[in-house]
C-alpha positions as CSV (number, residue, x, y, z in Angstrom):
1,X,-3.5,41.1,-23.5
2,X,-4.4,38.7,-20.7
3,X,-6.3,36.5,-22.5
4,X,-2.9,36.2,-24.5
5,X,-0.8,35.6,-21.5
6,X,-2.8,33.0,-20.3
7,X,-3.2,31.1,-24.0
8,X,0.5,31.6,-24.4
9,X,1.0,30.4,-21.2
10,X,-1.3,26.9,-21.1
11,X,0.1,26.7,-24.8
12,X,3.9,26.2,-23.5
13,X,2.8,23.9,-20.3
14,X,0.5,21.8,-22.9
15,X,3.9,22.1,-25.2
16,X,6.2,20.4,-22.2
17,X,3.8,18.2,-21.1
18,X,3.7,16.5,-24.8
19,X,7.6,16.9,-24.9
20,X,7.5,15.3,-21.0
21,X,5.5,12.6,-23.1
22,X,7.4,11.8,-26.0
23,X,10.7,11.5,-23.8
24,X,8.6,8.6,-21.5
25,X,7.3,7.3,-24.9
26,X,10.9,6.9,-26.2
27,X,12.9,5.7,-22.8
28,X,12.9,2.8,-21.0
29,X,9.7,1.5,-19.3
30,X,10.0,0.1,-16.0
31,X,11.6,-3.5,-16.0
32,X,9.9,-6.0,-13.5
33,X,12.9,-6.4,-10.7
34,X,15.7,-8.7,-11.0
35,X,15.1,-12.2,-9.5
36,X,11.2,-11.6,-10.2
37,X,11.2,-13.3,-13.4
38,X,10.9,-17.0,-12.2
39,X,7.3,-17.8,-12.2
40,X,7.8,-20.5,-9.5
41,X,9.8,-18.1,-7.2
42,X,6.5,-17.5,-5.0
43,X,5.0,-21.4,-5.0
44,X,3.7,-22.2,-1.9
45,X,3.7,-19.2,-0.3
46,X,0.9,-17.3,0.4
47,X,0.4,-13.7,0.2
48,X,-2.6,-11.7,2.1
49,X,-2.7,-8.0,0.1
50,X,-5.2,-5.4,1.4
51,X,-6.7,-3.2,-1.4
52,X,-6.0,-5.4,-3.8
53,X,-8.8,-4.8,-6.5
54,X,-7.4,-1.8,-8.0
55,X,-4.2,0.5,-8.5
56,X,-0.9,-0.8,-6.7
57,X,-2.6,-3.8,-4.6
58,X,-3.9,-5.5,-7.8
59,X,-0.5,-5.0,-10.0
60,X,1.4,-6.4,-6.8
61,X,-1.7,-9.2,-6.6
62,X,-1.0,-9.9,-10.3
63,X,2.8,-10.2,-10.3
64,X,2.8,-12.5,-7.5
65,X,0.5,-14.5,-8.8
66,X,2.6,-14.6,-11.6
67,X,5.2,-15.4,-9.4
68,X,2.8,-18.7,-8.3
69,X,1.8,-17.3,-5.1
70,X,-1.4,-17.8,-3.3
71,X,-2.9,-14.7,-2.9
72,X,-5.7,-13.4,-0.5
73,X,-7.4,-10.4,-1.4
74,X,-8.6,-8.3,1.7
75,X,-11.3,-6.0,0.0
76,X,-13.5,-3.2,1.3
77,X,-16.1,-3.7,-1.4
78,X,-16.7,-7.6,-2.2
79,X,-18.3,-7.2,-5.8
80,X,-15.1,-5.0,-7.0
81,X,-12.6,-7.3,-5.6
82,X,-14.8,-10.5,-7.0
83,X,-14.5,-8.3,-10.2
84,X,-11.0,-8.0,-10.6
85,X,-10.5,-11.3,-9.0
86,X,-12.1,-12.9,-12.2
87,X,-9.6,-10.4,-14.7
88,X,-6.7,-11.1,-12.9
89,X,-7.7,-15.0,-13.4
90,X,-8.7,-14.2,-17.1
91,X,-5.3,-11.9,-17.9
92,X,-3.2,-14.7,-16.0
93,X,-4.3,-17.5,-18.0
94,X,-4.2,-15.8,-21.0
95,X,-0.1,-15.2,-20.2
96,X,0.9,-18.6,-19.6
97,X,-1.4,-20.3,-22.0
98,X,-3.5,-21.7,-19.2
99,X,-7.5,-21.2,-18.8
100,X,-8.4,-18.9,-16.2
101,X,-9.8,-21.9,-13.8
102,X,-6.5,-22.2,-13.4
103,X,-5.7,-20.1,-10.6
104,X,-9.3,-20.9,-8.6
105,X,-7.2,-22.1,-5.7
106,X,-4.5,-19.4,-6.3
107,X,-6.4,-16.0,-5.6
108,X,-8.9,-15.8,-2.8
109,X,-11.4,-13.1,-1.9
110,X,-12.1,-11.9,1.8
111,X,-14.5,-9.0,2.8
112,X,-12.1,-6.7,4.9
113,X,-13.1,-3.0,5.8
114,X,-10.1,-0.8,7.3
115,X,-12.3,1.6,8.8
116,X,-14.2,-1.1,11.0
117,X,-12.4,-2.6,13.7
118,X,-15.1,-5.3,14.1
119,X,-14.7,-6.1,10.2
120,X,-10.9,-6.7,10.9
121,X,-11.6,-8.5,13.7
122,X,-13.8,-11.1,12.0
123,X,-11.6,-11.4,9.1
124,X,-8.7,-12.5,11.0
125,X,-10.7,-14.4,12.9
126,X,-12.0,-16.3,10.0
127,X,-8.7,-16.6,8.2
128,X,-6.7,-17.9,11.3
129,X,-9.6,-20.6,10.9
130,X,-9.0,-21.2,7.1
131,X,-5.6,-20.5,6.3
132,X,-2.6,-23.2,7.6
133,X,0.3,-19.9,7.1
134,X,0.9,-16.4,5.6
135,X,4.1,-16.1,4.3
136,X,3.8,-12.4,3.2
137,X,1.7,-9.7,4.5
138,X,1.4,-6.6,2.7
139,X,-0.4,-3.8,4.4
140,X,-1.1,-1.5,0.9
141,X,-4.8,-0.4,1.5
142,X,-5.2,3.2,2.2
143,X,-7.5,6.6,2.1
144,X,-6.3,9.9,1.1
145,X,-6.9,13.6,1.5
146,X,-10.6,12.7,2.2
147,X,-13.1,15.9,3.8
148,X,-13.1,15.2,7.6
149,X,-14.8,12.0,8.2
150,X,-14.5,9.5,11.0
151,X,-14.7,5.3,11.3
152,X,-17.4,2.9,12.6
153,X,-15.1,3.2,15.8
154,X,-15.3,6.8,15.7
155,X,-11.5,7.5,14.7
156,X,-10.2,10.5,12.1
157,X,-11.2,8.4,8.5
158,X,-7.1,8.6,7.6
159,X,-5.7,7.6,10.6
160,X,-8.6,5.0,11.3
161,X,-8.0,3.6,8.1
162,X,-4.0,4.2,6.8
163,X,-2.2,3.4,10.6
164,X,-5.1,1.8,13.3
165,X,-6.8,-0.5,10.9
166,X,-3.1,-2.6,9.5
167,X,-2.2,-1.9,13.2
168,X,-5.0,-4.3,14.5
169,X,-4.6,-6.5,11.6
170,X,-0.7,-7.0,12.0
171,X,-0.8,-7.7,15.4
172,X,-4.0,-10.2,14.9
173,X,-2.1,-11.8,12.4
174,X,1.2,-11.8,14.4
175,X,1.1,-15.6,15.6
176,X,0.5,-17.2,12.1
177,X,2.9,-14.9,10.7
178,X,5.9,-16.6,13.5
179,X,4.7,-20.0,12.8
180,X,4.9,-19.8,9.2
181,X,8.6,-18.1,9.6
182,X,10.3,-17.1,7.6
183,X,7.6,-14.5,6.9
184,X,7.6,-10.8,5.6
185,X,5.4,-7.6,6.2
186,X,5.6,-5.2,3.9
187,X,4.0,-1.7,4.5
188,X,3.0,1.3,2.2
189,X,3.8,4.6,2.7
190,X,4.9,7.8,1.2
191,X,7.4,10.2,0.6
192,X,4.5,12.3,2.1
193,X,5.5,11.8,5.6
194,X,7.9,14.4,6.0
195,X,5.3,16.7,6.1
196,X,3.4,14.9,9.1
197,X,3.3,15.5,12.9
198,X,2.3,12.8,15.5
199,X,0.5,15.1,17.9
200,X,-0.5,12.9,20.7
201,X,-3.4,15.8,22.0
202,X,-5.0,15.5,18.9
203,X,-4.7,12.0,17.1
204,X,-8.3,12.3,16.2
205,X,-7.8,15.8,14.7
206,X,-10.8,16.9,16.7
207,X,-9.3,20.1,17.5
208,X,-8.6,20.7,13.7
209,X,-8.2,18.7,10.5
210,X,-6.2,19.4,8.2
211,X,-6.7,16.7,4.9
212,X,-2.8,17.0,3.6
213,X,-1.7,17.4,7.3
214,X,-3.9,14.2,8.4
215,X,-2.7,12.0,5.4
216,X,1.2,12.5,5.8
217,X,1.0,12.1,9.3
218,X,-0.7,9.1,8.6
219,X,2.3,7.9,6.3
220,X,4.2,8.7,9.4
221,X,2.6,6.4,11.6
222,X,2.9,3.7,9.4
223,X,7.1,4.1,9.2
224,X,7.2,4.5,13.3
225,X,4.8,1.5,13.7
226,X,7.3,-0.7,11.0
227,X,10.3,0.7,13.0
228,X,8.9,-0.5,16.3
229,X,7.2,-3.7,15.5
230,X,11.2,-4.9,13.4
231,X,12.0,-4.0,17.0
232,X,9.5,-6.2,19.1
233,X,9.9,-9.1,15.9
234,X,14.0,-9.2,16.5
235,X,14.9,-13.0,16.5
236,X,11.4,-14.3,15.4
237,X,12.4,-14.8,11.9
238,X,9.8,-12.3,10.6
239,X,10.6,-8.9,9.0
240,X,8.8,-6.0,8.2
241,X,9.6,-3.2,5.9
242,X,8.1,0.0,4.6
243,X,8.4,1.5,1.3
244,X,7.3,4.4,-0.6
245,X,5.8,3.7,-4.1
246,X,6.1,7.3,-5.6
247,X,4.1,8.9,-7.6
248,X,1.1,6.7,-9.6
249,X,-1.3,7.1,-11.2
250,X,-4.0,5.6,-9.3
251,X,-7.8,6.0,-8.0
252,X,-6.2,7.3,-4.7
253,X,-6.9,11.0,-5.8
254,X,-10.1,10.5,-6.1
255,X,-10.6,13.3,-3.4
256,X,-9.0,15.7,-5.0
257,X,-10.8,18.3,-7.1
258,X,-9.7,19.2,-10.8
259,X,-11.3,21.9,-12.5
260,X,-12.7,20.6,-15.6
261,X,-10.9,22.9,-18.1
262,X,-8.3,21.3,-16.1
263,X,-8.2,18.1,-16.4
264,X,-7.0,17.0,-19.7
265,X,-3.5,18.7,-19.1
266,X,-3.7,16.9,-16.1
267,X,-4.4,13.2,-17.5
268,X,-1.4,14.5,-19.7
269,X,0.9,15.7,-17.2
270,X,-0.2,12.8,-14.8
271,X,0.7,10.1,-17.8
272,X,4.1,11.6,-18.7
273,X,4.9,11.6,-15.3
274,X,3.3,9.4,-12.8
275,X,4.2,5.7,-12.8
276,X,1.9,3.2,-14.1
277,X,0.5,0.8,-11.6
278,X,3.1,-2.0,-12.2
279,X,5.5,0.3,-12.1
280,X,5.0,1.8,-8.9
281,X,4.7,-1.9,-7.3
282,X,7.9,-2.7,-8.0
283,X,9.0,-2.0,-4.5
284,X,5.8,-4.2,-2.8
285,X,6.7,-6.7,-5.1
286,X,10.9,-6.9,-4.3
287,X,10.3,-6.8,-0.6
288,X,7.8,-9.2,-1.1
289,X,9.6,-11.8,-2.5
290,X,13.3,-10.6,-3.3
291,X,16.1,-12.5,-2.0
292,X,18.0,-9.5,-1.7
293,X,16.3,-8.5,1.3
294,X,16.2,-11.4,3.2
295,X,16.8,-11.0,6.6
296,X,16.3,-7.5,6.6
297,X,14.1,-5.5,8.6
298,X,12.8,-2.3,9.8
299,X,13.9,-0.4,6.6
300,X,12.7,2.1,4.7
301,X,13.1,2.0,0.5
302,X,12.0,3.1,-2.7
303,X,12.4,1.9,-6.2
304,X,13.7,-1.2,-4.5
305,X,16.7,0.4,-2.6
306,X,17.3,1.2,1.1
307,X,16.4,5.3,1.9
308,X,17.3,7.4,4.7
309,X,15.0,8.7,6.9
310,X,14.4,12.3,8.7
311,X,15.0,12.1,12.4
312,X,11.3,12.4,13.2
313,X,10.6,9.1,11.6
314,X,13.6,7.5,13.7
315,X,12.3,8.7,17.2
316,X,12.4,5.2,19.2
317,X,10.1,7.2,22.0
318,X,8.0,8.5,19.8
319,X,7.4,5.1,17.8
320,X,7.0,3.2,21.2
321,X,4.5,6.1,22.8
322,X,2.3,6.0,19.4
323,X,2.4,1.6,19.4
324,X,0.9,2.0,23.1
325,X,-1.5,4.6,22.4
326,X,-2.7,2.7,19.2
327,X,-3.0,-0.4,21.2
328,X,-5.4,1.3,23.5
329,X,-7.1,2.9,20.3
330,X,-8.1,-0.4,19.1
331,X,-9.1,-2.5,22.1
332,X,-5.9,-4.9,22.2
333,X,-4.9,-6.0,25.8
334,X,-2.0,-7.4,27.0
């Protein structure tokens, strides 16, 4: 009888699940966001994207390029990014009729490890050297629900990685970013965050570490740092945004355990619902670039419209209290 129950009951989950799937095969895809479509809307500006070899990074990397932007790819692992450097160059030439030397000087590739302060120290360095502006700075990289683990610098792995690694960057980056004004930052979060706590006595989770815990509050940081930073950028003609991408299907969960029997009701469940890659960048890709949001700053949005936040994510003291802790964190003096 409970042999039944159970074959019954995986029967009318795999059941939905194909149902789920028809529905998404029948209904609209995703449509790239309006004003997106002109292929010279990005030309001349360049765009630095961390993690942008796989999942959301490369579909946002893709579409701007479309969009005929110049964009830097801040990689953890150089071969991957090289890699997908050279099919992003083969899939945009094959679009618009054009061999794939044909972006060479449109899509660059940097070694840039989040979880080393030194590494993001000497890419920014060597940029600043190379690079005459950065228009748009999207801060997409990120770690998630990881076992415990800690930095070269000795911080929590999420935290290190997801808040104190773009934090160092951004502010390394701060100067070119105001000389090339008008200039964006865009930064990726998640819904996620409302389940985070900033708990100043235990940043490093040292005390206790808690993966799901460590990862939203991670997201967390990343809206109080955008908050505060639209704050300290007021009148400099740069703006920074965050945004939450959804759910998508991505190598993000790599972390995550699923029992073998498992897993093809999950690839099923995950296709039928997730977004694709493309179709969770949307939102990168519209603060990015969209005229829309021009001017605007220290939002938070999904699918490419403005979202409230929960108070916690709104604490001015909070945000200011974490920006000077994290500036001590990662060696920056004033």
């Amino acid at each position: 009888m409970a042999v039944a129950s159970v074959a019954a009951a995986l029967l009318a989950a795999l059941g939905g699940a194909l149902w789920l799937a028809a529905r998404r095969l029948s209904g609209p895809r995703s449509q790239r966001q309006q004003g997106g479509g002109d292929p010279g809307l990005m030309h001349g500006k360049t765009v630095l994207i961390t993690g942008a070899n796989s999942g959301l990074g490369r579909a946002t990397a893709a579409e701007l390029l479309r969009l005929g932007a110049r964009v830097i790819m801040g990689c953890r692992d150089r071969a991957r990014a090289e890699e997908a450097a050279g099919q992003l160059r083969q899939e945009l030439g094959q679009a618009g009729g054009a061999g794939p030397d044909a972006t060479d000087g449109q899509l660059v590739v940097k070694e840039l490890d989040l979880a080393s302060l030194r590494s993001v120290r000497a890419f920014c360095q060597e940029l600043l050297q190379e690079e005459p502006r950065l228009d748009v700075l999207i801060n997409n990289a990120g770690v998630f629900h990881c076992p415990y683990m800690k930095t070269e610098d000795g911080f929590e792995m999420q935290f290190g990685v997801n808040h104190l690694g773009h934090f160092l960057l951004t502010n390394l980056l701060l100067g070119l970013l105001k000389s090339s004004a008008p200039s964006r930052i865009v930064v990726v979060s998640s819904k996620l965050y409302k389940y985070g706590e900033i708990n100043f006595e235990d940043l490093n989770s040292e005390q206790s570490y808690n993966k799901s815990f460590c990862y939203s509050r991670s997201k967390l940081a990343n809206i109080l740092f955008t908050r505060e930073l639209a704050r300290r950028l007021e009148g400099t003609n740069v703006t920074v945004n965050v945004l939450h991408p959804g759910v998508v299907r991505t190598n993000l969960g790599r972390h995550i355990h699923i029992p073998l029997l498992a897993r093809p009701l999950f690839n099923l469940v995950s296709w039928a619902f997730f977004k694709t890659p493309l179709e969770g960048a949307q939102t990168s890709i519209y603060l990015a670039c969209s005229p829309d949001v021009e001017g605007v700053s220290g939002r938070y949005f999904g699918d490419c419209k403005e979202e409230e936040l929960l108070p916690k994510a709104m604490d001015e003291s909070v945000a200011r209290k974490l920006w000077d802790i994290s500036e001590v964190m990662v060696g920056i003096l004033k």
